[in-house]
C-alpha positions in Angstrom: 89.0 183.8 104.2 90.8 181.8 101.9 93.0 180.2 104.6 89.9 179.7 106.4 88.2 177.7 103.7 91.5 175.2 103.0 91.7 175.1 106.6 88.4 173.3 106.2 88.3 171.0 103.7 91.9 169.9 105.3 89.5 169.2 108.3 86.9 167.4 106.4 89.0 165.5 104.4 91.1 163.9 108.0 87.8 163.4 109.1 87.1 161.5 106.7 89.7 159.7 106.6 90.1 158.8 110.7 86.2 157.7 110.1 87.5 155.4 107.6 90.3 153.9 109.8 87.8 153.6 112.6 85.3 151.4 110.6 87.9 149.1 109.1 87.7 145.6 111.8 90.5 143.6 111.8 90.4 140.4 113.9 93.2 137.9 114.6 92.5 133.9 113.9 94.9 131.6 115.6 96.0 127.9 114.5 98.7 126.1 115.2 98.1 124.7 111.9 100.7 125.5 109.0 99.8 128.0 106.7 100.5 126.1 104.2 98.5 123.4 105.3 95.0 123.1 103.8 93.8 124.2 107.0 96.1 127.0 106.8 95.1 128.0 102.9 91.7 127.5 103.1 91.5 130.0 106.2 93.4 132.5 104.4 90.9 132.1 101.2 87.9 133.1 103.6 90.2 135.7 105.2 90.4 136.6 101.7 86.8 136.1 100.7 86.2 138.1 103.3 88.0 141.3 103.0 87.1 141.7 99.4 83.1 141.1 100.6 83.2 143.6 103.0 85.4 146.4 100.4 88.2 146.0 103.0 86.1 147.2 106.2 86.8 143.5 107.7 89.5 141.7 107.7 90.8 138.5 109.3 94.9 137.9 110.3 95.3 134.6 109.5 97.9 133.7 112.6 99.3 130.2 111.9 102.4 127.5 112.9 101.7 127.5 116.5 103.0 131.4 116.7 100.5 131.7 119.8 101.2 128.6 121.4 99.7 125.0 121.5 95.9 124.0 120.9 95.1 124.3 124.3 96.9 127.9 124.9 95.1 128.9 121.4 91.2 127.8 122.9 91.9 129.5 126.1 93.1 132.7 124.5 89.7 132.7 122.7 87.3 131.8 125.2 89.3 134.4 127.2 88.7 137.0 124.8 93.0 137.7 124.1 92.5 136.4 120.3 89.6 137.0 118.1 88.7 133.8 116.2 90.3 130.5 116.6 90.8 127.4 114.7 91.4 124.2 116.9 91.3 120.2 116.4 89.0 118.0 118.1 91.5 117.6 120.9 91.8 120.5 123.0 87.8 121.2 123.3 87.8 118.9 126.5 89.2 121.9 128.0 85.4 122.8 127.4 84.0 119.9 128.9 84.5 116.2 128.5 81.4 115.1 126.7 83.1 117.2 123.8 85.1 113.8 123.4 82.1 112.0 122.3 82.8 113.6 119.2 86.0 111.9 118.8 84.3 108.7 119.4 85.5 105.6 117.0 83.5 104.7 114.3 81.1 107.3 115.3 79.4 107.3 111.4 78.1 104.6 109.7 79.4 106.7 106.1 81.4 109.5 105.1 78.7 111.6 103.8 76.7 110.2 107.1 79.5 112.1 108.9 79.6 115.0 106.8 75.7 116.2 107.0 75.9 115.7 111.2 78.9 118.1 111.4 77.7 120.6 109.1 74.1 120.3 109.4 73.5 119.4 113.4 76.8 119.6 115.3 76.6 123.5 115.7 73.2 123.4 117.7 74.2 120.2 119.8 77.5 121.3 120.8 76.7 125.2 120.6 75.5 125.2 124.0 78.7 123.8 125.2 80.5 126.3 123.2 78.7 129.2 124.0 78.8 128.3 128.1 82.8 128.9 127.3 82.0 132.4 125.6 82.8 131.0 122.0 80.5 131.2 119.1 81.0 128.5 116.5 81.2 129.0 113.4 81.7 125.6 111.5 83.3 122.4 111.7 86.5 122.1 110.9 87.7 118.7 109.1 91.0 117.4 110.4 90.5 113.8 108.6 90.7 110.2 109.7 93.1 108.1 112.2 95.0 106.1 110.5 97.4 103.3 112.3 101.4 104.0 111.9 103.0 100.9 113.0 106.7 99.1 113.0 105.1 95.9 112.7 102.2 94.9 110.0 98.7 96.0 112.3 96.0 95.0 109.9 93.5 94.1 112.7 93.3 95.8 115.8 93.8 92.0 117.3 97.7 93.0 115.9 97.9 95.6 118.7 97.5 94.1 121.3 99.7 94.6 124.4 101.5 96.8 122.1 102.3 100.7 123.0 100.1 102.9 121.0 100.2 106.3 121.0 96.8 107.9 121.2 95.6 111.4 121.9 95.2 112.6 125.4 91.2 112.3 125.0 89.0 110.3 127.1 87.6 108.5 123.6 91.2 107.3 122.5 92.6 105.7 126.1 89.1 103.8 126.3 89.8 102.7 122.8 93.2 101.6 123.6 91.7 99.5 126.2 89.1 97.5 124.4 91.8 96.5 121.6 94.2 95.7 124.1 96.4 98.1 123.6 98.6 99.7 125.9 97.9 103.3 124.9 100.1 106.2 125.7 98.8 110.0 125.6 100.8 112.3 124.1 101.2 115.3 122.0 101.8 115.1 118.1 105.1 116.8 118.6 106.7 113.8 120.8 105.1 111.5 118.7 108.4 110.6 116.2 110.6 110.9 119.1 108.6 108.3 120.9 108.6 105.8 117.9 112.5 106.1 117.4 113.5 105.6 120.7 110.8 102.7 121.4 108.7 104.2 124.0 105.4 103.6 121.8 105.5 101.2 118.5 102.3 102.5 116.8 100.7 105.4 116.7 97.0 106.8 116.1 97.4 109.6 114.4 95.0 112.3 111.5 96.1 111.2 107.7 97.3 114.2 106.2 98.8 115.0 109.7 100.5 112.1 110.4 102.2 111.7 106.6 102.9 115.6 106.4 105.5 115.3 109.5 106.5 112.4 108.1 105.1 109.6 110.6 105.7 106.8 108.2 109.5 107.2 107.7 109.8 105.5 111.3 106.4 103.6 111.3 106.4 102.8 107.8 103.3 99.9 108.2 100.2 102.1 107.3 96.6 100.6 107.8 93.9 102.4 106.8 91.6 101.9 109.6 89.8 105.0 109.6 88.4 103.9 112.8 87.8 107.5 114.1 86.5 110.6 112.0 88.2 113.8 114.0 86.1 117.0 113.5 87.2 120.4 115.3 85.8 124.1 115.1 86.5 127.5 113.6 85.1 129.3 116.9 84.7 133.4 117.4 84.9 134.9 120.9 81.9 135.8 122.2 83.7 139.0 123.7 84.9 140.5 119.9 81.3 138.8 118.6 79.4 140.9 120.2 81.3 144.0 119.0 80.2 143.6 115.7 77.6 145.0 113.7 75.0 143.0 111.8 76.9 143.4 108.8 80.1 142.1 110.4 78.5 139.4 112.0 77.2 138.5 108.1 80.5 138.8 106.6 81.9 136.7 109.1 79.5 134.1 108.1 82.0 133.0 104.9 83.5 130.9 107.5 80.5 129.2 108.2 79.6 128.6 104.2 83.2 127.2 103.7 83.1 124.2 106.2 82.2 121.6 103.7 84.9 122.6 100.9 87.8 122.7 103.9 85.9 119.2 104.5 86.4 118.1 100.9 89.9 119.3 100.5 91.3 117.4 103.4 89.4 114.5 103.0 90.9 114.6 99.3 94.3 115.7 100.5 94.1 111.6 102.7 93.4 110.1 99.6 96.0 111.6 97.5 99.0 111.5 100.2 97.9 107.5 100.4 98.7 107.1 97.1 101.6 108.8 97.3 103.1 106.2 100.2 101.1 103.1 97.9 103.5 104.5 95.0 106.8 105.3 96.8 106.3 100.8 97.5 105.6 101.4 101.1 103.1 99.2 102.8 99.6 100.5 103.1 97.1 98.2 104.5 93.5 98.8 102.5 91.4 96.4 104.5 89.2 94.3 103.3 85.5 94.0 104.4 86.6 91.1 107.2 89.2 93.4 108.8 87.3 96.1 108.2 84.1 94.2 110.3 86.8 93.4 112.8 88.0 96.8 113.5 83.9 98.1 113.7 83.6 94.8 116.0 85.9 96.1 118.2 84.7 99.3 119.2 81.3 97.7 120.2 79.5 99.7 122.8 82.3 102.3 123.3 80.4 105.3 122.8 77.7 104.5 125.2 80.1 103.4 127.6 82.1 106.7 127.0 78.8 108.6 127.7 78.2 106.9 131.0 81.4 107.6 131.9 81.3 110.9 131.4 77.5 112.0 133.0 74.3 112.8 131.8 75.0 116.1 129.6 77.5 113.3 127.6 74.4 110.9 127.4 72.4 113.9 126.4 74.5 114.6 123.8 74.9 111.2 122.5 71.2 111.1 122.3 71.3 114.5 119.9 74.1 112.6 117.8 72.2 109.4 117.2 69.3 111.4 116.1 71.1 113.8 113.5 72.8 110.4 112.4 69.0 108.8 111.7 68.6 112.2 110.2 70.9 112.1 108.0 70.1 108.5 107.0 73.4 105.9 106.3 
């Protein structure tokens, strides 16, 4: 009888514990960001958040440095279903559809904060059907900062570029850019981007702030103008496959991502402040325009985004629509 009882409470007590295994949700979040990038930390502070919210029944593996593959292998893992969450730049989400590049359009805001209330205020329902039609939920908007000009030469004025090769992102919204400066611009990935400017094959580049200084652009483009002519914005997505695994509760945990968008926001936008002051100190040559250059560089992207829109159909002109009116929103 005895044997019978400990027999049991041995059984109770496994039960209990294989109930506890099975309620505890761990879900994978690729990046090819660092993670000791601020995009890397601050995912791993709401991975953190996160765990300790939920008592440790969720929590998120923070998979970072491109161990899954590029961008664009990352995105198609998710909206396949292969990887849980993922967070991605601005660049790959044509993969989604091209009026995602309106997004990336140049001098898209009239302000920072203009900016900074569309993305986290409208962006998710204009841009959450798109999202959703690839079987990803988004969760925020994920900051990845300002172009910023790496040069050889002195490129205060988007006049200095012209016939010059530039390298710009593979997106429909940079190569029309290239053209109406004059440019000569070259698509390519941020990974041939140094190569490119040693050997000659480009002599400026386009490139995200913090990016661009962390990998250490300006040691072979050492001319740095500020143009902040584009304002890149990417997501912190969930696949709707493991999305719709989760329980009410889950699904509210997971929210922490959604709540932390703006501080990620404020942390890189801080991060391109500090790291210019860093080059300003260090005696190299960074360009602050002034309000002629700056007009100049606003000039000369004049009737880009509609033309972008046209170019890319009537959901793109739909969309640019949506954006205009979350700008007016928003106010200036």
């Amino acid at each position: 009888m005895k044997f019978t009882k400990f027999a049991t409470t041995c059984a109770l007590a496994l039960g209990v514990m294989s109930s506890t295994a099975l309620a505890e949700t761990t879900l994978k979040l690729a990046t090819v960001a660092p993670l000791s990038s601020p995009w890397g930390q601050w995912a791993q502070g709401v991975a953190k958040k996160i765990e300790e919210e939920s008592g440790g029944e969720m929590k998120i593996e923070v998979i970072g440095d491109a161990q899954l593959g590029d961008e664009q292998t990352i995105l198609r893992q998710g909206m396949k279903g292969r990887v849980d969450l993922v967070l991605v730049s601005n660049i790959p989400l044509s993969l989604i559809g091209q009026e995602m590049d309106l997004v990336s359009s140049p001098f898209l805001y009239d302000s920072v904060e203009q900016g900074s209330c569309v993305a986290f205020n409208h962006l998710s329902e204009i841009l959450g059907p798109s999202l959703r039609e690839a079987r990803l939920e988004p969760l925020t908007w994920m900051e990845v900062g300002n172009y910023i000009v790496f040069s050889k030469d002195e490129a205060r004025t988007p006049s200095a570029l012209e016939g010059r090769k530039v390298r710009v992102a593979a997106t429909t919204a940079d190569e029309l850019f290239a053209r109406k400066i004059g440019a000569v611009g070259v698509p390519m990935g941020t990974s041939d981007t140094i190569p490119a400017l040693q050997t000659g094959n480009v002599e400026a580049a386009f490139l995200p702030g913090v990016f661009g200084i962390a990998i250490g652009t300006h040691k072979v483009a050492p001319n740095v103008t500020v143009s902040n002519h584009t304002r890149l914005i990417g997501t912190v997505a969930v696949s709707q496959r493991s999305y719709n695994k989760l329980s009410d509760q889950e699904k509210e945990w997971l929210s922490a991502f959604t709540e932390g968008g703006a501080a990620l926001s404020a942390a890189v936008l801080g991060a391109e402040g500090a790291l210019l002051g860093k080059l300003e100190g260090a005696g190299l040559p960074v360009a602050r325009l002034s309000d002629e250059e700056s007009a100049e560089w606003r000039a000369s992207a004049d009737g880009l985004r509609e033309e972008l829109a046209e170019q890319l159909g009537p959901k793109a002109v739909s969309i640019l629509e949506q954006i205009n009116a979350a700008k007016v929103a928003c106010g200036s």
